[in-house]
Every structure is written in C-alpha cells, then in structure tokens.
ROSE-4610 file (N, C-alpha, C; in Angstrom, 1 decimal, always signed):
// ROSE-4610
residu = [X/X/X/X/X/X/X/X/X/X/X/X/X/X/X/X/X/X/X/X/X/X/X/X/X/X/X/X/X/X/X/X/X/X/X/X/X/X/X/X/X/X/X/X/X/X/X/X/X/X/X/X/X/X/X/X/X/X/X/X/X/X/X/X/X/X/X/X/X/X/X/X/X/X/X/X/X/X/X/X/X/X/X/X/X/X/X/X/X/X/X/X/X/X/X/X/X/X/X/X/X/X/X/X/X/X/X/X/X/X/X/X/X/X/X/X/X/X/X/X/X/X/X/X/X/X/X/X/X/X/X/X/X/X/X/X/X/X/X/X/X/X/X/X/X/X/X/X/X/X/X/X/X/X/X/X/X/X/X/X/X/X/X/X/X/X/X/X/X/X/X/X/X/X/X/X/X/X/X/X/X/X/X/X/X/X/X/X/X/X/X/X/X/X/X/X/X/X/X/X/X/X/X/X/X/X/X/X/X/X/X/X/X/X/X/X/X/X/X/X/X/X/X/X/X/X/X/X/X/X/X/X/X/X/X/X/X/X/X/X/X/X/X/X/X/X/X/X/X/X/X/X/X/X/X/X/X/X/X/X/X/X/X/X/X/X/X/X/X/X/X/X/X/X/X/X/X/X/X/X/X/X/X/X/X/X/X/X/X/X/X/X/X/X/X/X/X/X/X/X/X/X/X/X/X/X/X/X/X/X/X/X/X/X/X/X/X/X/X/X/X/X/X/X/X/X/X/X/X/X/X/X/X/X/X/X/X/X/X/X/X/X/X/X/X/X/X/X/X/X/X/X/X/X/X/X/X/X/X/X/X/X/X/X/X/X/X/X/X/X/X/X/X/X/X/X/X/X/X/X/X/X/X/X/X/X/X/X/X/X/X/X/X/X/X/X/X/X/X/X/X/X/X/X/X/X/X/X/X/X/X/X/X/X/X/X/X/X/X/X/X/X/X/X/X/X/X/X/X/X/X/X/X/X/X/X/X/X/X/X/X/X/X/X/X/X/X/X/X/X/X/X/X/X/X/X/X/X/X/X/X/X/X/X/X/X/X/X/X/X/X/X/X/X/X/X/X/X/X/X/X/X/X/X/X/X/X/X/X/X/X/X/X/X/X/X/X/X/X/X/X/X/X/X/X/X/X/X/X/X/X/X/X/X/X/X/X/X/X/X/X/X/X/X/X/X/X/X/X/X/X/X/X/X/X/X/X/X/X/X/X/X/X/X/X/X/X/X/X/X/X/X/X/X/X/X/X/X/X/X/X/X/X/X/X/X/X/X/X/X/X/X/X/X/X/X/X/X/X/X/X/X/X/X/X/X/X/X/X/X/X/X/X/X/X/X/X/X/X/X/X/X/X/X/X/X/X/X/X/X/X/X/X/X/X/X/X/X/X/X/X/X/X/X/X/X/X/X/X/X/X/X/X/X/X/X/X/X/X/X/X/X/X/X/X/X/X/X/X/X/X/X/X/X/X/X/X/X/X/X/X/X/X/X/X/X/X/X/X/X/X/X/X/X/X]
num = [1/1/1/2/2/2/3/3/3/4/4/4/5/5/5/6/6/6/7/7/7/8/8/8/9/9/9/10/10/10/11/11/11/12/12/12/13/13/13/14/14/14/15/15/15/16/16/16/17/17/17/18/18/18/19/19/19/20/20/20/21/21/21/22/22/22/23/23/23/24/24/24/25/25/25/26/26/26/27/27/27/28/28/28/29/29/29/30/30/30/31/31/31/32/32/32/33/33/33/34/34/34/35/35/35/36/36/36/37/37/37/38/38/38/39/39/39/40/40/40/41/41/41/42/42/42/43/43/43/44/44/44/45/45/45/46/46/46/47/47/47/48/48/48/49/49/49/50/50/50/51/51/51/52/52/52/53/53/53/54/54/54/55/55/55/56/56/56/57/57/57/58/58/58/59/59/59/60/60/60/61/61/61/62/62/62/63/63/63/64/64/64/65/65/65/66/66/66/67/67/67/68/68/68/69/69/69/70/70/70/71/71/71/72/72/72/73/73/73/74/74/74/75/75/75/76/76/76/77/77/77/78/78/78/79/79/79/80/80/80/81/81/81/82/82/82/83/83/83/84/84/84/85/85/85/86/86/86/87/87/87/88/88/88/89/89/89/90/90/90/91/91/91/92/92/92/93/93/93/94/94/94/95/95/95/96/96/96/97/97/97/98/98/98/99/99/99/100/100/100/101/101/101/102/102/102/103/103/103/104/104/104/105/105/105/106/106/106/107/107/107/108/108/108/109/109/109/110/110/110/111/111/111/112/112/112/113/113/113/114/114/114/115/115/115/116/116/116/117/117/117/118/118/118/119/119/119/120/120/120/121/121/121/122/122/122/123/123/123/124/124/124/125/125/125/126/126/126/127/127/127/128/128/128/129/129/129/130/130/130/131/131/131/132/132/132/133/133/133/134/134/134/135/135/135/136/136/136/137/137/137/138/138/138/139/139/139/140/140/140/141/141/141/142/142/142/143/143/143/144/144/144/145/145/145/146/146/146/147/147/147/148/148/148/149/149/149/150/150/150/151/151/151/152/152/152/153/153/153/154/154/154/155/155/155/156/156/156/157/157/157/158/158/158/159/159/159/160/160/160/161/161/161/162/162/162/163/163/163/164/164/164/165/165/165/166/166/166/167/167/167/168/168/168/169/169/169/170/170/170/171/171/171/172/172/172/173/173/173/174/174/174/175/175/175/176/176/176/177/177/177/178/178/178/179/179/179/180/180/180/181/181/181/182/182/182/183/183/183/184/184/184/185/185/185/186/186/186/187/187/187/188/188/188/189/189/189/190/190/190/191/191/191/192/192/192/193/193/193/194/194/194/195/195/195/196/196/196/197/197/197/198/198/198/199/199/199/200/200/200/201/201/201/202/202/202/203/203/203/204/204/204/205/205/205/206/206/206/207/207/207/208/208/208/209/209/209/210/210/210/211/211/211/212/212/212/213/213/213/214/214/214/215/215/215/216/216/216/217/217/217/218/218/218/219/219/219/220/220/220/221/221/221/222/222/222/223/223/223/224/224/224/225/225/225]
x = [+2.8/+3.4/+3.3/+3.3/+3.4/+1.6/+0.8/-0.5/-0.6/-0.3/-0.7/-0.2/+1.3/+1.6/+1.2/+0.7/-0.1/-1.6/-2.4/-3.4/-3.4/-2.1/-2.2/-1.4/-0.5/-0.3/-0.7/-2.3/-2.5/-2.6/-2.8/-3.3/-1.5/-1.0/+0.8/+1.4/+0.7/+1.5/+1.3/-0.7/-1.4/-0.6/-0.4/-0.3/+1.5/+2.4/+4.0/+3.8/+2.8/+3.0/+2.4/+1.1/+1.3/+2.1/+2.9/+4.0/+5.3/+5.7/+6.5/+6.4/+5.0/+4.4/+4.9/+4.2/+4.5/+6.1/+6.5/+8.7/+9.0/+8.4/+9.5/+8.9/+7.4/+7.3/+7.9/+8.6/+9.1/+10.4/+10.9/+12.3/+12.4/+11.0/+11.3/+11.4/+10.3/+10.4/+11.4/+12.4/+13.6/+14.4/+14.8/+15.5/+15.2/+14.0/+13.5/+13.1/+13.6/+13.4/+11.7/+11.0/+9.3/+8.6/+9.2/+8.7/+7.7/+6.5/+5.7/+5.5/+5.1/+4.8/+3.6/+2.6/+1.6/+1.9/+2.6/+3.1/+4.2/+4.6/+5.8/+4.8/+4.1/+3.1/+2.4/+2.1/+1.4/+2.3/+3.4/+4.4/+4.5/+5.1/+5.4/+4.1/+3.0/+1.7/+1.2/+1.9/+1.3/+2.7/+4.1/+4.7/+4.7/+4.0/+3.7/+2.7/+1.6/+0.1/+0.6/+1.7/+1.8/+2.7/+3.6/+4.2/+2.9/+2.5/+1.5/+0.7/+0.0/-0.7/-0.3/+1.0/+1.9/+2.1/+2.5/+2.6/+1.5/+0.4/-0.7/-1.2/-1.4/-1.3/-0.8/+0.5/+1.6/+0.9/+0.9/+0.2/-1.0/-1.8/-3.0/-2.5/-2.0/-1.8/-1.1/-0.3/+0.4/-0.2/-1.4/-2.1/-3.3/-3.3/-4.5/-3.7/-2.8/-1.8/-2.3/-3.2/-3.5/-3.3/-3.0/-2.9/-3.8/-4.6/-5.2/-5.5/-6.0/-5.8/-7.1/-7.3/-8.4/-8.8/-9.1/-8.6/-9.7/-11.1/-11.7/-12.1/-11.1/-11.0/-12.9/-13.0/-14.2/-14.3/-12.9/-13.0/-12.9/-14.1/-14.1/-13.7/-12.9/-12.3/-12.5/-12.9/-13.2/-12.0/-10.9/-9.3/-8.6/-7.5/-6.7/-5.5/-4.1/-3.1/-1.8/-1.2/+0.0/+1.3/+1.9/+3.3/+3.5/+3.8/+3.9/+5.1/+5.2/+6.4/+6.0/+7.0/+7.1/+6.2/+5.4/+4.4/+3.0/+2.7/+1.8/-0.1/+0.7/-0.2/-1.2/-0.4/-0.9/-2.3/-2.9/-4.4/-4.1/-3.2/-3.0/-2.0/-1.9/-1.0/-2.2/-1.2/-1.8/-2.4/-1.9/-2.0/-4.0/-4.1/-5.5/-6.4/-5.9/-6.8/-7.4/-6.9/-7.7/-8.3/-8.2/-8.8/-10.0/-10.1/-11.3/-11.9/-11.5/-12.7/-12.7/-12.5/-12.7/-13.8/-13.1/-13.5/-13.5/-12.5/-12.0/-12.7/-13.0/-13.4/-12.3/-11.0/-9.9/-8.9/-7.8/-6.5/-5.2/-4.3/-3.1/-2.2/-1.1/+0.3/+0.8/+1.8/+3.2/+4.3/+5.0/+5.7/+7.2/+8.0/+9.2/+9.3/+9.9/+10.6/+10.8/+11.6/+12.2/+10.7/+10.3/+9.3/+8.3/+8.0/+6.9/+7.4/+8.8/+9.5/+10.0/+9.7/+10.3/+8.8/+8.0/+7.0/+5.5/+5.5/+4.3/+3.2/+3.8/+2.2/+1.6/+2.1/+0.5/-0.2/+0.8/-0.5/-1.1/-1.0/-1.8/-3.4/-2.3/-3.6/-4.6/-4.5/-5.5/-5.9/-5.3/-6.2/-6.8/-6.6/-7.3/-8.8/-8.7/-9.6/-10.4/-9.9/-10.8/-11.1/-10.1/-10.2/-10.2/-11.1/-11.2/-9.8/-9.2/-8.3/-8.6/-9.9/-10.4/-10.1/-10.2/-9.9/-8.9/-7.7/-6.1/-5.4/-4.4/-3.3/-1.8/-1.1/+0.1/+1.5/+2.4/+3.5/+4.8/+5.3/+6.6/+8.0/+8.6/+9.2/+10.5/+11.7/+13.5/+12.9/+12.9/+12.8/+13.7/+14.9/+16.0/+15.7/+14.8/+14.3/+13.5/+13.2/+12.5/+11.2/+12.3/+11.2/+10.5/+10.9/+10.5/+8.5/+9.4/+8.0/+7.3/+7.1/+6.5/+5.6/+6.3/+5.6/+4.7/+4.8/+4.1/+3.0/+3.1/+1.8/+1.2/+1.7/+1.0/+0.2/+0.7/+0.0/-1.5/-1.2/-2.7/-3.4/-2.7/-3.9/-5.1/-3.9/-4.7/-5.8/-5.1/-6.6/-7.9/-6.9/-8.5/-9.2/-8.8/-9.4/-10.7/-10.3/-11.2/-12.7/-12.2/-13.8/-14.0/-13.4/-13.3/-12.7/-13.2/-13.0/-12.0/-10.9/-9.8/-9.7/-11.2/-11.7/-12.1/-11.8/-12.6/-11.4/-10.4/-9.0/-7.6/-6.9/-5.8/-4.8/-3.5/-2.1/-1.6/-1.7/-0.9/+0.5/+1.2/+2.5/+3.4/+2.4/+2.7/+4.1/+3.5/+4.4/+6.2/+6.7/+7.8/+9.1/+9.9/+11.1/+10.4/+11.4/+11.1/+11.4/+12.3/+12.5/+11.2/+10.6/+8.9/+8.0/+7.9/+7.2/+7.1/+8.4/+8.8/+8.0/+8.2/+7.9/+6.5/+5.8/+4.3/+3.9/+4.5/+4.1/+3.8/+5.3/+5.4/+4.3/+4.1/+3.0/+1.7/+1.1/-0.1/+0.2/+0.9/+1.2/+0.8/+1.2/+1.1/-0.9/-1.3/-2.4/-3.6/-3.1/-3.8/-4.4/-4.0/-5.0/-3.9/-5.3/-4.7/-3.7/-3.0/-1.7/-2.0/-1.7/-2.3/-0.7/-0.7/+0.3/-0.5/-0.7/-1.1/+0.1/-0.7/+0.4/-0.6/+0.4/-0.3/+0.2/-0.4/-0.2/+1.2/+2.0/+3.0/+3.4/+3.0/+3.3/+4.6/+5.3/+7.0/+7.6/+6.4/+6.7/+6.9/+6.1/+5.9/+6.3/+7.0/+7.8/+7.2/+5.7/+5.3/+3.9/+3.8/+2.1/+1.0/+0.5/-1.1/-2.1/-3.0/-3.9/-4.7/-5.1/-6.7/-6.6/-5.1/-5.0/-4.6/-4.7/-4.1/-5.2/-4.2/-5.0/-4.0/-4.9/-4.4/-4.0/-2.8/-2.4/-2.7/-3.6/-4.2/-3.0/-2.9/-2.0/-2.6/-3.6/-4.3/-3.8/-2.9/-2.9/-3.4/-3.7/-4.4/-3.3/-4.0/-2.8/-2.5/-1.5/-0.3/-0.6/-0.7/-0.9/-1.9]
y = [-3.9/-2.8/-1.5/-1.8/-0.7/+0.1/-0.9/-0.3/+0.3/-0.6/+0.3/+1.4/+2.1/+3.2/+4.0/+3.5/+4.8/+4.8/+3.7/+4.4/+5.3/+5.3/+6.3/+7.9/+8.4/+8.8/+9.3/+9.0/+9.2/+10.7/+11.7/+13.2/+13.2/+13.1/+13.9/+13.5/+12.1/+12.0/+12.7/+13.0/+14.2/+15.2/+16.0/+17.1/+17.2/+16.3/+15.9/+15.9/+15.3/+15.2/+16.7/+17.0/+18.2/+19.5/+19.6/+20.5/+20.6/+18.9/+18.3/+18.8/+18.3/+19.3/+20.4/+21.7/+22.9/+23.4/+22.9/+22.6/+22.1/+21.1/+20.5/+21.7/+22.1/+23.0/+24.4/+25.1/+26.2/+25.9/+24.5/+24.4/+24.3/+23.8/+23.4/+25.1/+25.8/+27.2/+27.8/+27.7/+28.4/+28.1/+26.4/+25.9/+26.5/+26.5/+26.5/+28.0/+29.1/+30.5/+31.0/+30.1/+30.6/+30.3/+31.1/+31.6/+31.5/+30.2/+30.3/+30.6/+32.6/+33.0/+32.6/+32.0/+31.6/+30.2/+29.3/+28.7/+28.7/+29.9/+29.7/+30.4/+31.5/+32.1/+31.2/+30.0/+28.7/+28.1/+27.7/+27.1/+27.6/+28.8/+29.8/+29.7/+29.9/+30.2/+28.3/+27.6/+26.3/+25.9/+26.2/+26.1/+27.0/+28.5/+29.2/+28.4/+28.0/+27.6/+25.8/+24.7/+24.4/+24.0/+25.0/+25.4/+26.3/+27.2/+27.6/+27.0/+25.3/+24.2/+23.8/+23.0/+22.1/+22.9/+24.1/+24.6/+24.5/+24.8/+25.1/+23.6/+22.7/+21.3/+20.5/+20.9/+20.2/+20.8/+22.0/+22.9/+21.8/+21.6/+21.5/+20.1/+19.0/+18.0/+17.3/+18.9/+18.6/+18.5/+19.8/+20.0/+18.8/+18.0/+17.1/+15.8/+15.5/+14.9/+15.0/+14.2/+14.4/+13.2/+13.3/+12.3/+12.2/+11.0/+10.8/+9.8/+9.9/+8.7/+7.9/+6.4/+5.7/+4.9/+5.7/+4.6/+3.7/+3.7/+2.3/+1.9/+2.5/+0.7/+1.0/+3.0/+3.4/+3.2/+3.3/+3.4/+2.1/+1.8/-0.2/+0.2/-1.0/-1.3/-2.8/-2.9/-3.9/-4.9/-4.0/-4.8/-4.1/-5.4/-4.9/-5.4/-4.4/-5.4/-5.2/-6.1/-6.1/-6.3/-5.7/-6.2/-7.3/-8.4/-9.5/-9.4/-9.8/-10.0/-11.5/-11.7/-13.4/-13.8/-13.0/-13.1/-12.6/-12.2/-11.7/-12.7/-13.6/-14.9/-14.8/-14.8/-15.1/-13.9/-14.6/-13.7/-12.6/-12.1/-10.7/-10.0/-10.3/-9.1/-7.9/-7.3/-5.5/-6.2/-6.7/-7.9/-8.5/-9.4/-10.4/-9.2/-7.9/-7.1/-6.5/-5.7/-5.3/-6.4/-7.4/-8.2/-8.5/-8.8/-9.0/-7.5/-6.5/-5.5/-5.2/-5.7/-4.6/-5.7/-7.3/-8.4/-8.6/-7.9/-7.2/-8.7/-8.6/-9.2/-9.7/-8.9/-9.3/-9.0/-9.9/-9.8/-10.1/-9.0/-8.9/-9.3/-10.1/-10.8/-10.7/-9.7/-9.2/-10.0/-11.3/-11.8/-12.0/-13.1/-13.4/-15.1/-15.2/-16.9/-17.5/-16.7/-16.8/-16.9/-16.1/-15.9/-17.4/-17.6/-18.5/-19.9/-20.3/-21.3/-21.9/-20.8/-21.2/-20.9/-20.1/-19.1/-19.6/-19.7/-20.5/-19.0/-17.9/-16.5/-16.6/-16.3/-16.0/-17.5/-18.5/-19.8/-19.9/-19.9/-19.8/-18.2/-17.7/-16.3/-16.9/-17.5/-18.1/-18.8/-19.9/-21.1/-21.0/-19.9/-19.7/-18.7/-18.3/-17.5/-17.9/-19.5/-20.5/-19.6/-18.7/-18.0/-18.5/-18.5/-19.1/-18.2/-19.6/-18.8/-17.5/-17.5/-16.0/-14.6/-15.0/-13.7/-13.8/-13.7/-13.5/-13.9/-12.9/-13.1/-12.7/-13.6/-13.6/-13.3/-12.5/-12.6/-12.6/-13.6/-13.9/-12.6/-12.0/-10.5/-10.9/-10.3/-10.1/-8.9/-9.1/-8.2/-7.0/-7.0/-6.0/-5.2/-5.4/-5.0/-3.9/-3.0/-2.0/-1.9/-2.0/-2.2/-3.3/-4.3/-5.6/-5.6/-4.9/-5.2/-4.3/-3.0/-1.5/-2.4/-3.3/-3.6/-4.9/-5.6/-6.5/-6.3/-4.7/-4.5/-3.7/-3.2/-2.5/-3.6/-5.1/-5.7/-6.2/-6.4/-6.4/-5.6/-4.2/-3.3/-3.2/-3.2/-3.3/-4.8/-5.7/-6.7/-6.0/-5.5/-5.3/-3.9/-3.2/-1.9/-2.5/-3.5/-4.0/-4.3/-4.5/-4.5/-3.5/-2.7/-1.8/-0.6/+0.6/+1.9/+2.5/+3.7/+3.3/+3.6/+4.2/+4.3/+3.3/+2.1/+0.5/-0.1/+0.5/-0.2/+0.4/-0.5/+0.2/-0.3/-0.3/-0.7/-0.2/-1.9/-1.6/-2.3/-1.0/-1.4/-2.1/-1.9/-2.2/-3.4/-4.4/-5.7/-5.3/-6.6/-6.6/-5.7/-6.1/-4.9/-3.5/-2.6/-0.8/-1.3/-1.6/-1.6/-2.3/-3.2/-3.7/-3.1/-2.2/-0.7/+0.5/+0.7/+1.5/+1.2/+0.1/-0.2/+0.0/-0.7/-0.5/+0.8/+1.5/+3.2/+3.8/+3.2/+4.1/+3.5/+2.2/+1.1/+2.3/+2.6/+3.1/+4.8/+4.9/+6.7/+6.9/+6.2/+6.3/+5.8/+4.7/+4.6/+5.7/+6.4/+7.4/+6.3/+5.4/+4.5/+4.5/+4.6/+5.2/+4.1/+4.4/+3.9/+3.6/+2.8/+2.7/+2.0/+2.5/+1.6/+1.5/+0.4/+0.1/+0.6/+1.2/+1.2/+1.1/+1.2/+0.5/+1.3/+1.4/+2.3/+1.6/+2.0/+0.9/+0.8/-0.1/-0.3/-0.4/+0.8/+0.8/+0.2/+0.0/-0.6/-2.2/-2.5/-4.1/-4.0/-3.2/-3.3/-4.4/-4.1/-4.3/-3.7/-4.1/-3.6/-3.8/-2.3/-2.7/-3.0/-4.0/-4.5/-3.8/-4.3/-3.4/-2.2/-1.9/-0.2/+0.2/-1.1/-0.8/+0.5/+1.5/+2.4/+2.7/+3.1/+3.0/+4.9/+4.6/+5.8/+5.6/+6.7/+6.3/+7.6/+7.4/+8.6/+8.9/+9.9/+9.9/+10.9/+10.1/+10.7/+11.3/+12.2/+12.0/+11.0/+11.0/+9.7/+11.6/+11.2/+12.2/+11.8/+10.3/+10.4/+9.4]
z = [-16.9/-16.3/-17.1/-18.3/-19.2/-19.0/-19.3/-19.3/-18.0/-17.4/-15.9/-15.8/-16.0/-16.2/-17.1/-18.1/-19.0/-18.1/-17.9/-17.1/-16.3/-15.3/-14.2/-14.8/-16.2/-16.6/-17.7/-18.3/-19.7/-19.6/-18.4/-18.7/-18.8/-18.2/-18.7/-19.9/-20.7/-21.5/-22.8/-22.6/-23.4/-23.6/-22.6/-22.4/-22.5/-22.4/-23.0/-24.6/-24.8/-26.4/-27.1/-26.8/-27.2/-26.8/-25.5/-25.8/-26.7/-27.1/-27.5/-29.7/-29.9/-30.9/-31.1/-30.1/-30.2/-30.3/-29.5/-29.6/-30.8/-31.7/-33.0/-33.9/-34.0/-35.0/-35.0/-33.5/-33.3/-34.0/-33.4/-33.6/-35.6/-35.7/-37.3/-38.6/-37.6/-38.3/-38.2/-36.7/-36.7/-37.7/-38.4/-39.2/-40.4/-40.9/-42.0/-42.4/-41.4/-41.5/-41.8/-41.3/-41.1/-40.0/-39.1/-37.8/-37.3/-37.0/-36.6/-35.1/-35.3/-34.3/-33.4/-33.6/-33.1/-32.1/-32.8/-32.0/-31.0/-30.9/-30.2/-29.0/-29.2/-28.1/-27.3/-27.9/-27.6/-26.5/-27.0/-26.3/-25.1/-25.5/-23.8/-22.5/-23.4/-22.9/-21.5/-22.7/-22.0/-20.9/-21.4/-20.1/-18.9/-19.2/-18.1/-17.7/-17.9/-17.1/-16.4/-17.3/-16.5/-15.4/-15.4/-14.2/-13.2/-13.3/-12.5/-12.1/-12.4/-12.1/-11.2/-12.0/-11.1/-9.6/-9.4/-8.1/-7.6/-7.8/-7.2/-7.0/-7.2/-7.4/-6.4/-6.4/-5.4/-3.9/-3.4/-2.4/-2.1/-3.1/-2.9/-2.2/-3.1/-2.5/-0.8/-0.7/+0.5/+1.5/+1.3/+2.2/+2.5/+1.5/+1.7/+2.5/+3.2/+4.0/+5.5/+6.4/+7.6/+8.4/+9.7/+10.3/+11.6/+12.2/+13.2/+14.1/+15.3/+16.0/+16.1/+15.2/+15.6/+16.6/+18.0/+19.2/+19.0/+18.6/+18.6/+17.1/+16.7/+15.3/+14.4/+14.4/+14.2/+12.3/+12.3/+10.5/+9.8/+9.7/+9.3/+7.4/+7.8/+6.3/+5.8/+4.6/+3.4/+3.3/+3.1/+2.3/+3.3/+4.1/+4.7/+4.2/+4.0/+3.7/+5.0/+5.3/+6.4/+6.4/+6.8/+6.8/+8.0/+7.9/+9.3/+9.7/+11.1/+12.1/+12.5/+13.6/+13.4/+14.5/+14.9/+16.2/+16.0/+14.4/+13.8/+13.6/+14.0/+14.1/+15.7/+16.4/+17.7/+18.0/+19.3/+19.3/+19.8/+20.7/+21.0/+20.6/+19.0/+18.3/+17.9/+17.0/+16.9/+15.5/+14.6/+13.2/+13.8/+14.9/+15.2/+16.0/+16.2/+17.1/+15.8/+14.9/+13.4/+12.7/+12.6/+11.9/+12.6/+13.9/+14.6/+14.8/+14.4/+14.9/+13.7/+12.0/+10.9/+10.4/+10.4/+10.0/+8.5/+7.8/+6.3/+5.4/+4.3/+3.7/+2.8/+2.6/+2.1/+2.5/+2.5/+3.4/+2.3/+2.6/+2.1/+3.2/+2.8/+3.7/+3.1/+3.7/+3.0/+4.2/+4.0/+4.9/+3.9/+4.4/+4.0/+4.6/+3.5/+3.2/+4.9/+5.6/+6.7/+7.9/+7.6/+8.6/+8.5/+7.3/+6.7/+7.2/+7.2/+7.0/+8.8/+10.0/+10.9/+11.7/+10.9/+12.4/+11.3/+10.1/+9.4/+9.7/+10.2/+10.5/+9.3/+8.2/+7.1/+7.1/+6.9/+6.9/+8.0/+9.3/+11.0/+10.3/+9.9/+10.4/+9.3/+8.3/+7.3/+8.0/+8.2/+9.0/+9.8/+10.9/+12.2/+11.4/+10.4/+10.3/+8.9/+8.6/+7.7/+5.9/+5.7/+4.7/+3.6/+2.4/+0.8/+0.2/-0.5/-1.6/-2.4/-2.4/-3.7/-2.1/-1.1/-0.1/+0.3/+0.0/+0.1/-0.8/-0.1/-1.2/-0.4/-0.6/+0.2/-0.9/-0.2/-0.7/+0.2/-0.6/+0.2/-0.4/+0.3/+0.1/+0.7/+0.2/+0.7/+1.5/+2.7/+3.8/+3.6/+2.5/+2.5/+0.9/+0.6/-1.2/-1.0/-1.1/-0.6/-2.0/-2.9/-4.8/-4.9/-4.6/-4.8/-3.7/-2.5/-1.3/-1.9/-2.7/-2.9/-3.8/-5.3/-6.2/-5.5/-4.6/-4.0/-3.6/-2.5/-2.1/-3.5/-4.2/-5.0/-6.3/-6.0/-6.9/-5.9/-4.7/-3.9/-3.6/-3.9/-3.8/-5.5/-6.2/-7.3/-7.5/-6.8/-6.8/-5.8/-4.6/-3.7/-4.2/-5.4/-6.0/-7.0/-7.2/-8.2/-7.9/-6.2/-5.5/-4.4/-4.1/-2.9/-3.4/-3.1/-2.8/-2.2/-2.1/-1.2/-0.1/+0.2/+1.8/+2.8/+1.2/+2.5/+2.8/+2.1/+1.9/+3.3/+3.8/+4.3/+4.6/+4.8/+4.3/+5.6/+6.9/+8.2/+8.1/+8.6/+8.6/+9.8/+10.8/+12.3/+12.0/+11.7/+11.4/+10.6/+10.6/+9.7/+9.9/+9.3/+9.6/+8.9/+9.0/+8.9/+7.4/+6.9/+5.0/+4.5/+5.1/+4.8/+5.1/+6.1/+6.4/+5.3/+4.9/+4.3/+2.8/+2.3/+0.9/+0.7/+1.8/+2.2/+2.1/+2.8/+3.1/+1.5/+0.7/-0.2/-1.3/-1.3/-2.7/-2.1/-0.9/-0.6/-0.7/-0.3/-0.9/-2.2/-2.6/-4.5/-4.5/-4.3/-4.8/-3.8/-2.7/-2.0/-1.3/-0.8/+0.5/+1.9/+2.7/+3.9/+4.5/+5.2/+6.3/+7.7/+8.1/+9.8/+10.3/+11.5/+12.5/+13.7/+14.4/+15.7/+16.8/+18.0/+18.8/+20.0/+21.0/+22.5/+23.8/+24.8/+25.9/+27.3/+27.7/+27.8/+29.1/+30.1/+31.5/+31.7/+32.0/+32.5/+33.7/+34.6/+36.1/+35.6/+34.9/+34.5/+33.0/+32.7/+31.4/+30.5/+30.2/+29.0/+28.8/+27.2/+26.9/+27.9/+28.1/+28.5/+27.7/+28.5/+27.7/+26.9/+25.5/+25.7/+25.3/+25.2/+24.7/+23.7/+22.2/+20.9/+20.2/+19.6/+19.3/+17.4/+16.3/+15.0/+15.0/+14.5/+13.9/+12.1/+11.9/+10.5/+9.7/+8.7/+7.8/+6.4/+6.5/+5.2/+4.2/+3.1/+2.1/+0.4/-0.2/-1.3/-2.5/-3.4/-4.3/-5.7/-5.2/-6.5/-7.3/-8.0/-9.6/-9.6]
C-alpha cells in the first residue's frame, strides 16, 4: 500500500519536501536572527507557482472529463471489470452482451457472498465462457462498503495494467447495487480508465426491454494522480 502510494505521489512528495526545506531554514533564520533572504524569496516564489499550477491543472483536468454514447460496442477493450447483479450470468444480460462483442481477454467480478451463494453469476459466467484461472479475477465485496469495493477493483485494475493500456481497459458498472457502482466509478476515476454503463431502449406498451438495443454510456476521464 505504501509503495503504491508513493508511486502514484513521488512528484508531490518531491516537491512537499522541498518546500518543507525552504520553511524550516526561513523559520530557523528567523530564530537564529540570520535572515536568509534568498530563501524566503524562494519560498514565496514556489508557493506562488504552485498555486498557479495547481489551478491551471485542475481546469485542465476538468476539462478532459467527456462523456459518449457507444451504440455498437465500437471501442474494443482488452480488460473488462463488472460490478454483477444476480442475473448477470444469463445470455441476455447487458454483463454477456459486452463480453461477446469485446471478447476481453481479461475479466474482473466484482460480486458478493450473497449473490455467489444463492445465484453462483461469477462462477456460471466463467464456466460458460471456459476461462483459465490466470484470466480472472473475482472478488467477493459487502455490497454496503463503498472502501472495501474502491480497493477491490483497484486491486484488478492494477493486475490488468500490467498487461493493458488504459484504453484497452474499462470498469462497467451497469450490475450490482449503486454503493458497488459507486466504488467502481470512484477505483477507475482515480486510475483514469474509462466507465461504461449499458442501457437499453424500453418498450412501455409491453413494459419491458427492447431487444437488441443495448447501447454503452462510456465516461472518459483523465486520471488526477
């Protein structure tokens, strides 16, 4: 945990420690009545630039936040990871319609005890699709933990980064309750790999889904750190 956080943080901790420098020697000349004016110009100099970063940074990033609609399943992806529902198994979920048009080479299942124990979806969707242990990876998640599901998917994304890009990679939330959506959303916000939710076109007279008409709401965000 720790390494991983300094990887994704080594430029702020640089740049903390040397302002942190500039601050004890100001503070030590004030004590010690020898003023080092250079450094204090230093100081000011690097908290003005990076506050003026950071703003311009944040902008930049906000802006790189777009959303689109993939109605034929055009953006093929490598690693897929899911949040499941207890119907995620069956051949005409939104879950077996991406998999058969991406044909991902690796699969994330993000399910729960409950699900696994009455409805068996992550073991069906393997077995139906004869997958080797080295291409998946399942995790069983408290549907009500919002930290617990974030670090889950964030530990499968970091396996499927190992061999995939995070353009081949994407994190559908369609499945699962909203607090297992939510955790998902937020584990791929952070690594900048895109978001998808499936949705479908909806026959009111016959009050249900039309065929044939699942279409991906993709959410592409840049990764903040």
């Amino acid at each position: 945990m720790i390494i991983r956080y300094m990887k994704r943080n080594w430029l702020d901790l640089i740049i903390g420690g040397f302002v942190m420098v500039l601050f004890y020697n100001v503070l030590h000349g004030l004590i010690t009545k020898d003023f080092p004016l250079s450094d204090f110009i230093l100081l000011i100099t690097s908290i003005f630039l990076l506050f003026i970063i950071g703003f311009f940074v944040n902008r930049f990033q906000k802006g790189k936040t777009v959303c689109f609609v993939d109605k034929d399943f055009k953006t093929h992806r490598k690693g897929v990871i899911f949040t499941l529902g207890i119907s995620s198994h069956l051949p005409t979920s939104p879950q077996m319609k991406v998999i058969n048009a991406f044909k991902p080479e690796l699969l994330g299942l993000i399910t729960t005890g409950e699900i696994e124990t009455h409805r068996q979806v992550a073991d069906n969707i393997v077995s139906s699709l004869n997958l080797k242990v080295d291409n998946y990876k399942k995790k069983e998640v408290d549907p009500t933990n919002i930290k617990e599901i974030k670090e889950s998917v964030s530990h499968i994304l970091e396996w499927m980064k190992k061999r995939f890009s995070n353009n081949e990679i994407v994190v559908d939330i369609t499945g699962g309750t909203a607090v297992m959506s939510c955790g998902a959303f937020e584990a791929a916000k952070e690594y900048g790999v895109d978001i998808q939710y499936i949705f479908s076109d909806y026959d009111y007279e016959k009050n249900k889904v039309k065929p044939d008409t699942q279409k991906a709401l993709i959410v592409h965000s840049q990764r903040v750190k």
